[in-house]
C-alpha positions as CSV (number, residue, x, y, z in Angstrom):
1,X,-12.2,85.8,-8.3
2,X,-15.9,85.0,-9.4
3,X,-18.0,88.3,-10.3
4,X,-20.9,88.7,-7.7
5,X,-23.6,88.3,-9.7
6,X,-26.0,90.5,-6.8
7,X,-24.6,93.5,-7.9
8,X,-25.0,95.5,-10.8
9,X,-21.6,97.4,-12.1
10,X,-21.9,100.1,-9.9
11,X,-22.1,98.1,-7.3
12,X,-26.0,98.2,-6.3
13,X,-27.8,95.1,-5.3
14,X,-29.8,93.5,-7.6
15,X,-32.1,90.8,-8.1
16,X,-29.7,88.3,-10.9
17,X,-31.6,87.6,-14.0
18,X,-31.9,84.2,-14.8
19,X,-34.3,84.4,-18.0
20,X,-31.3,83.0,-20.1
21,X,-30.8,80.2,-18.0
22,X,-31.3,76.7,-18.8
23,X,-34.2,74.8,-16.8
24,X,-31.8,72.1,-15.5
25,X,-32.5,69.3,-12.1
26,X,-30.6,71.1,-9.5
27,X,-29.6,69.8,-5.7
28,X,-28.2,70.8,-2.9
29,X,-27.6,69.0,0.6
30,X,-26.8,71.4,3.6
31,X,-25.7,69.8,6.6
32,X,-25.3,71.5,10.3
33,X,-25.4,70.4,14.2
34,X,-26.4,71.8,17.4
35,X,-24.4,71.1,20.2
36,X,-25.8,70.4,24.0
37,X,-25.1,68.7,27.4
38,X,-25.6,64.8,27.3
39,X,-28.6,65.6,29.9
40,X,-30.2,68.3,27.2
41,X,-30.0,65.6,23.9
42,X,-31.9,62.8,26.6
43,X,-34.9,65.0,26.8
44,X,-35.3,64.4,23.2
45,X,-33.8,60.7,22.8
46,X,-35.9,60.0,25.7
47,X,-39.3,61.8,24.6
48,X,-39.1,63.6,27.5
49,X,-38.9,67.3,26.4
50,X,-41.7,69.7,27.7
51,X,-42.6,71.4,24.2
52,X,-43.0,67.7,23.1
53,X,-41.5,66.1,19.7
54,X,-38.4,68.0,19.1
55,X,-36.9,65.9,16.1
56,X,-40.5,66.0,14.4
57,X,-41.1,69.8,14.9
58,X,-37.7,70.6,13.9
59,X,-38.4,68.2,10.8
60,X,-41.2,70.1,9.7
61,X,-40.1,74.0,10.7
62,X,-36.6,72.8,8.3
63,X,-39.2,72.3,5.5
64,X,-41.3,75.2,5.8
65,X,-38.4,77.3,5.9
66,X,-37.0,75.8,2.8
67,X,-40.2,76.8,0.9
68,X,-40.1,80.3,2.0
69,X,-36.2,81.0,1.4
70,X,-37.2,83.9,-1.1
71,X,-39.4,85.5,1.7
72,X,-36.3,85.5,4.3
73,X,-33.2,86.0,1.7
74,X,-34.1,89.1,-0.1
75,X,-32.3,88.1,-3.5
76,X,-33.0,84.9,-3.5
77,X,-35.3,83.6,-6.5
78,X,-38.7,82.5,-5.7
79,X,-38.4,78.3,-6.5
80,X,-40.8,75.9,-7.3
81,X,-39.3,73.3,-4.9
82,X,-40.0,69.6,-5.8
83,X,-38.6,68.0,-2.7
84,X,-37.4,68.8,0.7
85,X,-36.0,66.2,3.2
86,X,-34.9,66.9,6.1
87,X,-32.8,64.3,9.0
88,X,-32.1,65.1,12.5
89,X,-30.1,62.8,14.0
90,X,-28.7,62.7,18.0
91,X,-25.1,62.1,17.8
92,X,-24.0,61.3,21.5
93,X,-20.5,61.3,21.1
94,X,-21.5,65.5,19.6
95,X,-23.1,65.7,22.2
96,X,-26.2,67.0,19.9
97,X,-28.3,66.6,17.3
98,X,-26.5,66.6,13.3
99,X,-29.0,67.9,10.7
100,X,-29.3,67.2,7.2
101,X,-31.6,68.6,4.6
102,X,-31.8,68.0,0.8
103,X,-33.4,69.9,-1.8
104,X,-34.1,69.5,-5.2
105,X,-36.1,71.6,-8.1
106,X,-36.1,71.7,-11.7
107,X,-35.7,75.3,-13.0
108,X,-33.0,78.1,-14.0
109,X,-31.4,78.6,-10.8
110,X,-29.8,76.6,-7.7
111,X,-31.3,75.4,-4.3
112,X,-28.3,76.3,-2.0
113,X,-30.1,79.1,-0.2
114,X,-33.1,77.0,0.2
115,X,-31.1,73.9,1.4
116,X,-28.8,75.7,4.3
117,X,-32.3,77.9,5.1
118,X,-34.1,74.6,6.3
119,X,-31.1,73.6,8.4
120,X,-30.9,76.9,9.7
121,X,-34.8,76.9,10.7
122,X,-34.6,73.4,11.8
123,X,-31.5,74.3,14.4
124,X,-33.4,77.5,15.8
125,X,-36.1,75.3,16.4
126,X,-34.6,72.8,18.0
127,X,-32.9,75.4,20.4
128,X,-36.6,77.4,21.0
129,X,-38.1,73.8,22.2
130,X,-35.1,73.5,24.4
131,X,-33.8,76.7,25.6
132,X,-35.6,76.3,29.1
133,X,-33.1,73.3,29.4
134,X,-30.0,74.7,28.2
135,X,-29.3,78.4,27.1
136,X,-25.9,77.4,26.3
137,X,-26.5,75.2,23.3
138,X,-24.4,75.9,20.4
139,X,-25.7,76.1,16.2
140,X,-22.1,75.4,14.8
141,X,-21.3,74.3,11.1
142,X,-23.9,75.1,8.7
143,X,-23.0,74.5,5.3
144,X,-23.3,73.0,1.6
145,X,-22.1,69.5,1.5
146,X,-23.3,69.2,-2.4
147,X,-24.6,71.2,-5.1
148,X,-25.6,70.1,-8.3
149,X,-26.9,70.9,-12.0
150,X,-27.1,74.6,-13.6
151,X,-23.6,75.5,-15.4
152,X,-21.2,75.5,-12.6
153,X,-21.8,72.0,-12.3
154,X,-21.1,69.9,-9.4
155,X,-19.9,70.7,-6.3
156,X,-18.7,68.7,-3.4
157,X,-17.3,69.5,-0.4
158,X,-14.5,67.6,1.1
């Protein structure tokens, strides 16, 4: 098993230090879903949710809560993130929407955290603009479909 780098040898949490580390293009996409009743996803296929644009306020909460990962994760490196996309997508065979979010930097450490944050804020927000709808909405299967660049090198999942 992998040391855990957040903890120090007596097993205190610490901030890692990445002042050694090469200043490599790193990536990471982050995919998740949340699942509703057919009726719930037509409010937002159909435009027709009260709160208004679900897809494009979910877009933009995913972002922002990429860019202030270090703010929410509290060992988490402050990044200079270069890009952030973000794809919400209605899947009516889910029923739901599937959420997708890339992000990429240069620097000395990766953009996991950052990527699986903005589908994290991006599902929350589409379940606070829907909640009056459906309270039984699930946020199911957030994770890291790719990482890559820094020494570990690529990951993929199957």
């Amino acid at each position: 098993m992998a040391d855990l780098t957040h903890f120090d040898t007596e097993g205190r949490a610490r901030m890692v230090d990445v002042s050694d580390k090469a200043v490599t293009a790193r990536v990471a996409v982050a995919r998740g879903a949340v699942v509703m009743r057919p009726e719930t996803l037509a409010l937002v296929t159909e435009g027709r949710a009260k709160k208004g644009d679900v897809l494009g306020v979910a877009r933009l909460a995913g972002i922002m809560g990429a860019k202030r990962c270090s703010d929410l994760i509290p060992l988490c490196h402050p990044l200079p993130i270069t890009k952030v996309t973000l794809d919400l997508e209605p899947d009516p065979a889910l029923p739901g929407i599937r959420l997708r979010a890339e992000v990429r930097t240069t620097g000395q450490t990766g953009v996991e955290m950052e990527a699986l944050t903005a589908v994290s804020v991006a599902a929350l927000t589409v379940y606070d603009m829907l909640k009056a709808a459906e309270k039984s909405m699930r946020i199911t299967d957030i994770e890291i479909t790719l990482k890559d660049g820094g020494k570990s090198g690529r990951y993929e999942a199957e």
